[in-house]
LOBA-852502 format. One record per atom (N, C-alpha, C): residue number from 1; residue in three letters; atom name; x, y, z. Coordinates in pm, 1 decimal, always signed. Layout:
BEGIN
 pos code site       c1       c2       c3
 NUM  ALA   CA        X        Y        Z
...
This chain:
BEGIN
 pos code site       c1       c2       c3
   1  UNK    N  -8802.0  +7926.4  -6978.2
   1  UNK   CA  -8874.3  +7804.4  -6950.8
   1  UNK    C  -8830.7  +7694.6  -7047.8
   2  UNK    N  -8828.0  +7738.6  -7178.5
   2  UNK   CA  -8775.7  +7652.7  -7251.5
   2  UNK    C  -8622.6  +7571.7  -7251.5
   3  UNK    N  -8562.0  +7664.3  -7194.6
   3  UNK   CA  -8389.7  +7602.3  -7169.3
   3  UNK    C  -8450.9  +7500.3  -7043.7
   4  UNK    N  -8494.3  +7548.8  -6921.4
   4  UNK   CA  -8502.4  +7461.1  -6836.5
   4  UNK    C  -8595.9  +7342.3  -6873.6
   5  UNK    N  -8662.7  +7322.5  -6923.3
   5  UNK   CA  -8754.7  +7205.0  -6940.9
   5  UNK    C  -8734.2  +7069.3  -7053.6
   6  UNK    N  -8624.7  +7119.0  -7156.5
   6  UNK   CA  -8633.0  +7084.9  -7265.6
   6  UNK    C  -8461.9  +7079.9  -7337.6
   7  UNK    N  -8417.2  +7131.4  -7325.7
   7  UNK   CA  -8267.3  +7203.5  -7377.6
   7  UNK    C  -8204.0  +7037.1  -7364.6
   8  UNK    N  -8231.8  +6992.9  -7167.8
   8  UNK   CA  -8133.3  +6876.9  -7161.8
   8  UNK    C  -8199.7  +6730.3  -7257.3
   9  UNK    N  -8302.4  +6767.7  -7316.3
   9  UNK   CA  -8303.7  +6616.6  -7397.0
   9  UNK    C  -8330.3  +6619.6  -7549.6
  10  UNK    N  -8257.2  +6756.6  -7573.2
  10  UNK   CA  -8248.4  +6766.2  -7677.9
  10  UNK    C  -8126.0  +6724.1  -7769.7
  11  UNK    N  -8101.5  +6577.4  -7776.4
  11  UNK   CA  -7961.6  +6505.1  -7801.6
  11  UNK    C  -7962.0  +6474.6  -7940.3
  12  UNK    N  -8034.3  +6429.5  -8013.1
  12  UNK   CA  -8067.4  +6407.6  -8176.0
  12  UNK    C  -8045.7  +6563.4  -8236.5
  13  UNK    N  -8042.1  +6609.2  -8332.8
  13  UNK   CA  -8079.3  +6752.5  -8382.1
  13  UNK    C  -8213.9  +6740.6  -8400.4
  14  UNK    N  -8212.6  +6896.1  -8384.9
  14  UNK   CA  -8379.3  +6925.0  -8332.0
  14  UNK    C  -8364.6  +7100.6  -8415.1
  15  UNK    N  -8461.2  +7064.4  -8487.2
  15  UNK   CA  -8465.7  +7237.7  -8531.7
  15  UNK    C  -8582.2  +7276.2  -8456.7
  16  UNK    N  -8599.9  +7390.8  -8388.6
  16  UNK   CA  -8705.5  +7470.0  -8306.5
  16  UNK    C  -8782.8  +7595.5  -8358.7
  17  UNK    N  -8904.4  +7554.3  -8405.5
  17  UNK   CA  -8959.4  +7663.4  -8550.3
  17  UNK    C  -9022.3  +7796.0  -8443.2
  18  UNK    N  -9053.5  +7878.4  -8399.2
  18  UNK   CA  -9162.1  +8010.0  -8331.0
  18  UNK    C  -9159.9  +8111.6  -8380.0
  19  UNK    N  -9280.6  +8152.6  -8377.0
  19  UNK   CA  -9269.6  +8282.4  -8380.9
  19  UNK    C  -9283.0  +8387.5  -8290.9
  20  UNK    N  -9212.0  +8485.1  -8342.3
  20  UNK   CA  -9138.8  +8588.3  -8215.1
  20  UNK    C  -9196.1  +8738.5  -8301.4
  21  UNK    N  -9224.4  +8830.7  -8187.8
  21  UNK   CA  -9226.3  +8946.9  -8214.2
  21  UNK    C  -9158.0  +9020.1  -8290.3
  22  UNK    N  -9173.0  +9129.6  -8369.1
  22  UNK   CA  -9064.4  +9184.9  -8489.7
  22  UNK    C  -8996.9  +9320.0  -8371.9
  23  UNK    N  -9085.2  +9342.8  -8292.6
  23  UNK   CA  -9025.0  +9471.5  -8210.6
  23  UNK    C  -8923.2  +9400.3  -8084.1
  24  UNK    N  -8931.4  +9266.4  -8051.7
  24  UNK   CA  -8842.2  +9242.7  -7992.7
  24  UNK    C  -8684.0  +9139.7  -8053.2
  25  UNK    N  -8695.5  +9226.1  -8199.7
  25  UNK   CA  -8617.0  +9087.9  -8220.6
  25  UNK    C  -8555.0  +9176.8  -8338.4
  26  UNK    N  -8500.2  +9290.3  -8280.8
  26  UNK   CA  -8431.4  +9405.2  -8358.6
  26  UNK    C  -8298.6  +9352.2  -8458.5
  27  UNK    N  -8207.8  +9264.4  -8374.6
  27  UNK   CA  -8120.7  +9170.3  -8494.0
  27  UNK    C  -8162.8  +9115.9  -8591.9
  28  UNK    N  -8307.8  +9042.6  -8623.0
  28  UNK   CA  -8318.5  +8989.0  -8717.5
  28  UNK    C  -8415.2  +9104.0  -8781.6
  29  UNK    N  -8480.3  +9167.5  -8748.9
  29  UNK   CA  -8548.6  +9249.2  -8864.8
  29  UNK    C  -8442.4  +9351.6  -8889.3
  30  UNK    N  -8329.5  +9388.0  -8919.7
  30  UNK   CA  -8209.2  +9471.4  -8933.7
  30  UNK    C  -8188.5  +9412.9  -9040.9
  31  UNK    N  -8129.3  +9279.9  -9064.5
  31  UNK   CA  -8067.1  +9195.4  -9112.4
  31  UNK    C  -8152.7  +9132.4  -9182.4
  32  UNK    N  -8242.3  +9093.6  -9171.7
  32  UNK   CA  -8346.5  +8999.4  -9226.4
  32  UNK    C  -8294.6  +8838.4  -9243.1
  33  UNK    N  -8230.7  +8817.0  -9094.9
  33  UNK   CA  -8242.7  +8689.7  -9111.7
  33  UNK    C  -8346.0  +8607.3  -9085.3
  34  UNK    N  -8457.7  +8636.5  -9012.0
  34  UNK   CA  -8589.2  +8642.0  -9066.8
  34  UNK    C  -8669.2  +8663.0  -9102.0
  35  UNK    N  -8782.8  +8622.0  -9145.6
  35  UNK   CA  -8886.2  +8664.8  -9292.5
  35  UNK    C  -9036.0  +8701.6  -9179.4
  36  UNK    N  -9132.4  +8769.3  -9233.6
  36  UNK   CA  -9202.0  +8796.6  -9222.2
  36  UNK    C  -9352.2  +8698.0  -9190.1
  37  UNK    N  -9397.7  +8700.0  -9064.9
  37  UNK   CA  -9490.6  +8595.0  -9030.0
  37  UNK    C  -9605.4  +8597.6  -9190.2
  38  UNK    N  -9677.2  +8494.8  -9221.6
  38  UNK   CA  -9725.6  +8494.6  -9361.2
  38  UNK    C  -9871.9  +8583.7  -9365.9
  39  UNK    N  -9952.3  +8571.4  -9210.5
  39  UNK   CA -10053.7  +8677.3  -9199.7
  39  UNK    C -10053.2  +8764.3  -9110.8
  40  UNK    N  -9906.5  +8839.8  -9021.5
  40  UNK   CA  -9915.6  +8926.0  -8955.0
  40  UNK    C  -9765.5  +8966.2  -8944.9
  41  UNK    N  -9776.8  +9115.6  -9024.3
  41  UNK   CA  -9653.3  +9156.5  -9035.7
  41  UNK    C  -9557.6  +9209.0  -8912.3
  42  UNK    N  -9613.6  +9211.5  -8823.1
  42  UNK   CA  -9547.5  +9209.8  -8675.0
  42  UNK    C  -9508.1  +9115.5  -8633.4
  43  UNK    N  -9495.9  +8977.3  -8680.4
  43  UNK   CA  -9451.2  +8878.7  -8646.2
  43  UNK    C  -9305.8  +8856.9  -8719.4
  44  UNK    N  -9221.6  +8767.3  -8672.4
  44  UNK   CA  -9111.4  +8711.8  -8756.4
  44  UNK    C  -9145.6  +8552.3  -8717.7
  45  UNK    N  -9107.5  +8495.7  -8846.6
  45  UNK   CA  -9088.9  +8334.7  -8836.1
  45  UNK    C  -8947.2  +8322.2  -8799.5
  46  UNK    N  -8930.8  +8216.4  -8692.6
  46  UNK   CA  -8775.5  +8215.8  -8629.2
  46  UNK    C  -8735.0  +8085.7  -8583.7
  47  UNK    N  -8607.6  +8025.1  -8605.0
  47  UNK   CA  -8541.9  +7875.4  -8572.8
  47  UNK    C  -8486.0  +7896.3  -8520.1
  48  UNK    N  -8423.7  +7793.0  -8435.2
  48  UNK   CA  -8307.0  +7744.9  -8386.4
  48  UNK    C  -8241.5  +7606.4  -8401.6
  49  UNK    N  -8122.1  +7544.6  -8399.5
  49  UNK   CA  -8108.1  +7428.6  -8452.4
  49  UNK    C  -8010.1  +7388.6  -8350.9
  50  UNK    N  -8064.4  +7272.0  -8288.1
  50  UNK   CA  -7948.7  +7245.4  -8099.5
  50  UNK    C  -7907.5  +7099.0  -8127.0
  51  UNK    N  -7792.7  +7078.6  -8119.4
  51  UNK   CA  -7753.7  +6936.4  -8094.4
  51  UNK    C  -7699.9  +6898.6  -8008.1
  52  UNK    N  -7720.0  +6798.6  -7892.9
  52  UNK   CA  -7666.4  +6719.8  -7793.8
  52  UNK    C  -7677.7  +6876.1  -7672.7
  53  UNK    N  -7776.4  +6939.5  -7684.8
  53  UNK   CA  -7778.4  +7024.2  -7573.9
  53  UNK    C  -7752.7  +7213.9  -7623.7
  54  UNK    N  -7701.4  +7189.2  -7742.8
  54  UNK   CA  -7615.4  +7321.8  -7786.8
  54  UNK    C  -7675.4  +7395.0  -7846.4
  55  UNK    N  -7717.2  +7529.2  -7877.6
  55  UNK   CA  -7770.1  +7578.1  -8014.5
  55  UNK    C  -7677.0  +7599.1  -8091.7
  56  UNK    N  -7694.7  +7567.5  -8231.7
  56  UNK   CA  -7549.8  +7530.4  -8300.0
  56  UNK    C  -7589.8  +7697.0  -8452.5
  57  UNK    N  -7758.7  +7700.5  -8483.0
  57  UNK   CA  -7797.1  +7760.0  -8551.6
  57  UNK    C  -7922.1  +7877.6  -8455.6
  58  UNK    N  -7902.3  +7981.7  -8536.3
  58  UNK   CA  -8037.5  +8113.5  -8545.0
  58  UNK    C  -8059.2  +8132.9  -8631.4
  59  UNK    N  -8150.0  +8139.1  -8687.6
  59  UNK   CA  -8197.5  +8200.8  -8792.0
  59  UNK    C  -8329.7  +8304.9  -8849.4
C-alpha cells in the first residue's frame, strides 16, 4: 500500500521511520541493523531513506 500511494511523490529525501515485527524481519535481527523497539522487545525500530522515487537506504 505504501509503494502504491506514496513512493511516486516522494521526490525531496524522505527518511521513513516504522516499526516492524522482530519475527518478520529475520535480516535485521541477525545483523542488528536494527535496534530494539524502546518498550517492546518484539518490535524493531526501522528506516528507509527514498529519493526522487528510489529507496536509496535500510536500516
Amino acid at each position: 500500500m505504501f509503494e502504491n500511494l506514496y513512493l511516486s511523490h516522494l521526490i525531496e529525501p524522505a527518511f521513513i521511520y516504522y516499526d516492524f515485527p522482530k519475527e518478520a524481519s529475520v535480516m535485521c535481527y541477525d545483523i542488528k541493523i536494527a535496534k530494539d523497539y524502546r518498550d517492546n522487545n518484539l518490535m524493531l525500530e526501522r528506516f528507509e531513506l527514498y529519493l526522487g522515487g528510489m529507496e536509496l537506504a535500510n536500516g
